[in-house]
C-alpha positions as CSV (number, residue, x, y, z in Angstrom):
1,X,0.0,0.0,0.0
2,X,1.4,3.4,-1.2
3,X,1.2,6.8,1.2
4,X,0.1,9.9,-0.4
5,X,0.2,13.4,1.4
6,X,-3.5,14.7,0.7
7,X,-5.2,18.2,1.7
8,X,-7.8,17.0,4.0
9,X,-10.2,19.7,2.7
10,X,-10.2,19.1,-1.0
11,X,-8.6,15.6,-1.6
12,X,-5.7,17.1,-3.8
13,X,-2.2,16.4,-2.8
14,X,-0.4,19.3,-0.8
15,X,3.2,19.1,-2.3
16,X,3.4,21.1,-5.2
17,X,5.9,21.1,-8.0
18,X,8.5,24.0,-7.7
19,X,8.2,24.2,-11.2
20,X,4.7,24.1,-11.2
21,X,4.6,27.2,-8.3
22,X,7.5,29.1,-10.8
23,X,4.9,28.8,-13.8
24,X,1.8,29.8,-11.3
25,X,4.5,33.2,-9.8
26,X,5.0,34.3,-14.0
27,X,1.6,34.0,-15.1
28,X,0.7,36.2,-11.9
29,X,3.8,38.7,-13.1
30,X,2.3,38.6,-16.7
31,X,-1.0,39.0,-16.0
32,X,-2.6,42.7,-15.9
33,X,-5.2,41.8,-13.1
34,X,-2.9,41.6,-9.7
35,X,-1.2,44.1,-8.3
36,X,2.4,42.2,-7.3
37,X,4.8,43.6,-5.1
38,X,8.5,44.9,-5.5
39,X,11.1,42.2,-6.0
40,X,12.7,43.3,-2.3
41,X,9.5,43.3,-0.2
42,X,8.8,40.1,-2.1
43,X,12.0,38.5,-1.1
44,X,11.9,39.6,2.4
45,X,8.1,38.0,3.1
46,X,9.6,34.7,1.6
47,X,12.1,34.8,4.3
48,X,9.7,35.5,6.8
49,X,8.1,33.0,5.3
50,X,11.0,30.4,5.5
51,X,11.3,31.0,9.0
52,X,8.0,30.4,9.8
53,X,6.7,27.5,12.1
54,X,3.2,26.7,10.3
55,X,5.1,26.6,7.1
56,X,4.9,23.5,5.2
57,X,6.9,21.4,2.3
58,X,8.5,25.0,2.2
59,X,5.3,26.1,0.2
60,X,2.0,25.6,1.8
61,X,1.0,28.1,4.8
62,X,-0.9,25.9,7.1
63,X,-2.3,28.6,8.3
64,X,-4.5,29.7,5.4
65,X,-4.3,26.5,3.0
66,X,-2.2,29.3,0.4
67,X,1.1,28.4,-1.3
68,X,3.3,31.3,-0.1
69,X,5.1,32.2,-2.8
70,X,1.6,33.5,-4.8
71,X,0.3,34.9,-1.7
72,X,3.6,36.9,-0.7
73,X,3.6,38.1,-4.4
74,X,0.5,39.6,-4.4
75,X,0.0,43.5,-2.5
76,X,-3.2,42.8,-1.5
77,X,-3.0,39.8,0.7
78,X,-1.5,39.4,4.0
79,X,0.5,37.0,6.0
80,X,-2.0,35.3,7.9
81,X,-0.1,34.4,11.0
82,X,-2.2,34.7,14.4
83,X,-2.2,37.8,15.8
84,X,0.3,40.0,14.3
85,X,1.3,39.2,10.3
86,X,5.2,38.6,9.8
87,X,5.1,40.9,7.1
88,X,5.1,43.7,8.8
């Protein structure tokens, strides 16, 4: 019997390709309908990211269910940690 990782809430597997999250982060770049952040304030929130302890498969925020580097990317969205956002 084989193991598979699976997202409790929608049956889909929670490790996600890093080239599949690099194609998701340029489509978000090229498209015209998000506002995206600078290149340093995107870097930074990754690291904050990294350092986090409800990060997960260095991707998933367990927090919010999001895949940190299209939330961190995007100006509009916040880091969801408890009580105070690392992001700020």
């Amino acid at each position: 019997m084989s193991y598979i990782d699976s997202c409790k809430g929608c049956s889909a597997s929670v490790r996600v390709a890093s080239e599949d999250i690099k194609a998701m982060v340029l489509s978000i770049i090229n498209s015209r309908n998000f506002n995206i952040v600078p290149e340093g304030i995107y870097s930074k929130r990754l690291q904050q990211c990294g350092s986090c302890k409800y990060l997960e498969y260095n991707t998933t925020c367990t927090q919010c269910g999001c895949i940190v580097q299209i939330r961190a990317l995007q100006q509009d969205k916040d880091c969801p940690y408890p009580k105070n956002s690392m992001w700020k």
